[in-house]
C-alpha positions in Angstrom: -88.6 -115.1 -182.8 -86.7 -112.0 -181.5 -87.7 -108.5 -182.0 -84.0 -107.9 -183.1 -84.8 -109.7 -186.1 -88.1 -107.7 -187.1 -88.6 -105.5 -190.4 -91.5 -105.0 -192.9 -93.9 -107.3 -194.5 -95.9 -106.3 -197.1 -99.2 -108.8 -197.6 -101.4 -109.0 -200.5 -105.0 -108.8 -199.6 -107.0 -111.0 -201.7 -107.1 -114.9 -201.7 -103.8 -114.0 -199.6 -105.7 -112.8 -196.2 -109.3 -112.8 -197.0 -111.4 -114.5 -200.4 -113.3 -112.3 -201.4 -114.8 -113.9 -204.2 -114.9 -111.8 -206.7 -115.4 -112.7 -210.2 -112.5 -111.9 -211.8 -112.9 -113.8 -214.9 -116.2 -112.5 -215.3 -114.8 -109.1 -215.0 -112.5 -109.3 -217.7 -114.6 -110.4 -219.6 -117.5 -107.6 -218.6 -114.4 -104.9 -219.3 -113.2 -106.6 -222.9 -116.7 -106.6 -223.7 -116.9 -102.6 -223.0 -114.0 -101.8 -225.0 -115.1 -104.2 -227.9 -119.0 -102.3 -227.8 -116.8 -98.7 -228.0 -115.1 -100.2 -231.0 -111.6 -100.5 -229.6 -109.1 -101.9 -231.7 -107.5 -105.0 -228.4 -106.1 -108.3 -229.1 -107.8 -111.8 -229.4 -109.9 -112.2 -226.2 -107.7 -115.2 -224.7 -104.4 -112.9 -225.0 -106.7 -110.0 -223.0 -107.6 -112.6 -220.5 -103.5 -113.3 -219.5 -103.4 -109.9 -218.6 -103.9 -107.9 -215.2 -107.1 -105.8 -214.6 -105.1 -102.8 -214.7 -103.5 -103.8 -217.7 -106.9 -104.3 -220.0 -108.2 -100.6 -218.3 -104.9 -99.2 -219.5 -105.6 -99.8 -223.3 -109.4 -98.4 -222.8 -107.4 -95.3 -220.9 -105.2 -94.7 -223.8 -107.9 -94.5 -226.1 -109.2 -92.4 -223.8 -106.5 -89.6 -224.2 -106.7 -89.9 -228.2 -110.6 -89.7 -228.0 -111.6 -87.5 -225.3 -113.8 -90.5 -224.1 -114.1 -91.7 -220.7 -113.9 -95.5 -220.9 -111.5 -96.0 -218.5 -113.5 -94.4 -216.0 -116.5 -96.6 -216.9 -114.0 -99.9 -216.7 -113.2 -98.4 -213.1 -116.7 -98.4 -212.2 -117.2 -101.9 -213.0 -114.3 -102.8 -211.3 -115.5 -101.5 -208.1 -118.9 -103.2 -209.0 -117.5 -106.7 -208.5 -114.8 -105.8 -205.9 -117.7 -104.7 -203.2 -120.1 -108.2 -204.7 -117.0 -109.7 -204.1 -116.5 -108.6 -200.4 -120.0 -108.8 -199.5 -119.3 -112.7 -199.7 -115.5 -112.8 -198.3 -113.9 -115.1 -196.3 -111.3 -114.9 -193.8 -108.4 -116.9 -194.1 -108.2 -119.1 -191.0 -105.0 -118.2 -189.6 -105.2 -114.9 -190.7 -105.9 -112.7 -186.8 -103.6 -114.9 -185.1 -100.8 -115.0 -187.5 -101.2 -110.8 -187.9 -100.9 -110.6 -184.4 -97.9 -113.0 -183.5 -96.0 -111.1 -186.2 -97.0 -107.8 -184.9 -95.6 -109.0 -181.2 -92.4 -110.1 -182.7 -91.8 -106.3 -183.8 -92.9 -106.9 -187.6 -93.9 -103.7 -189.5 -97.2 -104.9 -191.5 -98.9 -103.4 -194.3 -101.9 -104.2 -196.5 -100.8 -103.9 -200.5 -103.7 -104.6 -203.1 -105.2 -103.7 -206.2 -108.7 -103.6 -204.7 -109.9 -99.9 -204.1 -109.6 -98.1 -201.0 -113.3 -98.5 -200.0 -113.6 -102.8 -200.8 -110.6 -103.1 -198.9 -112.0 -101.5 -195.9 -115.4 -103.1 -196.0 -113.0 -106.4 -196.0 -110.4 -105.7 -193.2 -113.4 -103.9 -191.1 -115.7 -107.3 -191.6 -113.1 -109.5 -189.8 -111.6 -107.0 -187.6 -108.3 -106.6 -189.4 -107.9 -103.6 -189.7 -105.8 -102.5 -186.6 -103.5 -105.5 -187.7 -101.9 -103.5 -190.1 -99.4 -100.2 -189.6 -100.1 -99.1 -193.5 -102.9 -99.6 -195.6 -102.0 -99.1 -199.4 -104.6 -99.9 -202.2 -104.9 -99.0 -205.7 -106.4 -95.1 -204.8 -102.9 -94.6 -203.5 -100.0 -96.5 -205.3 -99.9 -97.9 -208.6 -101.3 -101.2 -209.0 -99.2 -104.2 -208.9 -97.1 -105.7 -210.7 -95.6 -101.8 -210.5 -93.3 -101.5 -207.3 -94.4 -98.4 -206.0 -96.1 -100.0 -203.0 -93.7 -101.6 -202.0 -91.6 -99.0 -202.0 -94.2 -96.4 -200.6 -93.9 -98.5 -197.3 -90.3 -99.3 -197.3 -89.8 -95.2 -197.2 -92.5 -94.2 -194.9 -91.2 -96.8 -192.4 -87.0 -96.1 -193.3 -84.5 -97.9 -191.3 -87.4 -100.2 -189.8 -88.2 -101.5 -192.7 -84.6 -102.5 -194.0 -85.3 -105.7 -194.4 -89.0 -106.0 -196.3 -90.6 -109.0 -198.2 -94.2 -109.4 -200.0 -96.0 -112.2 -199.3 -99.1 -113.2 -202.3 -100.4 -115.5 -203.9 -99.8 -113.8 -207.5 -97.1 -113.0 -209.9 -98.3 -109.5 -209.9 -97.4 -109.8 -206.3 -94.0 -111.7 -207.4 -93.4 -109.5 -210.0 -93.9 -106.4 -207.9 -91.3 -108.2 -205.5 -89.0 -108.7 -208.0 -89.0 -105.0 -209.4 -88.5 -103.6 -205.8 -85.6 -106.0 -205.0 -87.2 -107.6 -201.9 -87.9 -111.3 -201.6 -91.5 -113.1 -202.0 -92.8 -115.2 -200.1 -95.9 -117.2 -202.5 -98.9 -118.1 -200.6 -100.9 -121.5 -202.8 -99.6 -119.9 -206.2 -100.1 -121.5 -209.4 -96.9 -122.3 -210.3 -97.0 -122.2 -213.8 -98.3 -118.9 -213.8 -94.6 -117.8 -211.6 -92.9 -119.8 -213.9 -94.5 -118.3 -217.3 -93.4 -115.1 -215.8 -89.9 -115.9 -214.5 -91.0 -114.9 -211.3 -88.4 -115.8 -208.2 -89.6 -117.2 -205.0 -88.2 -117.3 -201.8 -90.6 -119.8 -200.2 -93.6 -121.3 -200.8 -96.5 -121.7 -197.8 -99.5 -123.4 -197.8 -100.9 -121.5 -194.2 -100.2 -118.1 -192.9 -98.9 -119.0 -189.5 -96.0 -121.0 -191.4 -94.5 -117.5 -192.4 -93.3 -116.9 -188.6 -90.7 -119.7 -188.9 -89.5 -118.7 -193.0 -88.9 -115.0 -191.6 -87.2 -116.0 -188.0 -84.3 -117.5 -190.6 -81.9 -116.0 -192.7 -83.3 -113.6 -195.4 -82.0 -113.9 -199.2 -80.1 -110.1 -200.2 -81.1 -109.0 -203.3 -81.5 -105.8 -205.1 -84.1 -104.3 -208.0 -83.3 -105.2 -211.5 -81.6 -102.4 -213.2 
C-alpha cells in the first residue's frame, strides 16, 4: 500500500474494534419500560425494539418538550449505565492494534465514530491502548448519533483535502445508513445481513477480520455521492 493512495476511515467502535458487551436488548427494554411507567403513548414493544437507542430516547424527549418533564435525560442516564457495565467487561478485537497501526503507516487518517458517550468510549480505547491509534475521536457528546451523517462529515471537514476519499467501516446499518446519507462507501464488518437488506443499505465489501481492510482499501474505491 502506498501513501499516495491514503485518505480517511471512519471506524465504528462497538462489536467493530472492541465488544463491549453491553446489553443492549436489555436496554431497550429498561428505556420502553421508563416511558411506558411515565404513561407515554409508543408503539407495540416489538416495533420499539427495531429501532435505534437514540431513536426510542427521541420519542421520550419529545414528550419532554410538550410536558416540561425530563425523561429523556433519565433514558440518558440509563444509557450510560449499561455503556460503562458494558466496557467494564470489553474485549478487544484481535487484530484491532496491529491493523490501526499498519493503516496509520500507510498514511490513513483514522477516526473513532460511535454512539457510546464520550466517557465509555474512553474507558474502552484507554483499556487496550487505542487511543493514540486514532487522529479524531467523535462520540455521541459531539455529533449526532448514527444513522445521522454528521460524523462523518464532522471528520471529512476537519481533515479537508486529506480526507477526499473517506469510507466507514461497522458492523451496523446505522453505520451503513450513516454511510449512505454522507455519500461515502461502507465497508460491513460480520453484519447481519438481513438487517442491511431490511434497510436497503449498500455495501462495498464485506470482512470477516480487520487486517483484511488493508487489501479492500489498497484497490479501487467505488464514487458516490449523498442522496439528495
Amino acid at each position: 500500500m502506498t501513501a499516495s493512495l491514503n485518505g480517511l476511515i471512519v471506524f465504528d467502535l462497538d462489536n467493530t474494534v472492541v465488544h463491549s458487551r453491553i446489553d443492549f436488548a436489555g436496554l431497550r427494554r429498561a428505556i420502553i419500560a421508563a416511558l411506558r411507567d411515565a404513561r407515554v403513548p409508543i408503539g407495540r414493544d416489538e416495533e420499539l425494539m427495531r429501532l435505534s437507542i437514540g431513536q426510542i430516547i427521541a420519542i421520550g424527549e419529545a414528550e419532554d418538550g410538550d410536558t416540561g418533564r425530563r425523561l429523556g435525560a433519565e433514558a440518558w442516564r440509563l444509557v450510560l449505565e449499561y455503556e460503562r457495565a458494558g466496557m467494564r467487561q470489553a474485549t478487544v478485537e484481535p487484530e484491532a492494534a496491529r491493523t490501526l497501526g499498519a493503516l496509520r503507516d500507510s498514511g490513513f487518517l483514522l477516526v473513532v465514530l460511535t454512539n457510546n458517550a464520550r466517557l465509555a468510549t474512553l474507558d474502552a480505547l484507554e483499556k487496550f491502548e487505542l487511543s493514540a491509534a486514532f487522529d479524531m475521536i467523535l462520540t455521541r457528546d459531539e455529533v449526532a448519533m448514527k444513522p445521522e451523517p454528521e460524523g462523518i462529515e464532522r471528520a471529512r471537514a476537519h481533515f479537508g483535502p486529506r480526507a477526499a476519499r473517506t469510507v466507514m467501516v461497522g458492523d451496523s446499518w446505522l453505520d451503513g445508513t450513516a454511510a449512505q446519507r454522507a455519500g461515502v462507501p461502507f465497508i460491513a464488518f460480520r453484519p447481519k445481513p438481513e438487517a442491511l437488506e431490511q434497510r436497503g443499505v449498500p455495501v462495498w465489501v464485506v470482512v470477516e477480520r480487520l487486517d483484511q481492510i488493508a487489501t479492500v482499501v489498497d484497490g479501487s474505491w467505488p464514487t458516490l455521492r449523498p442522496p439528495s
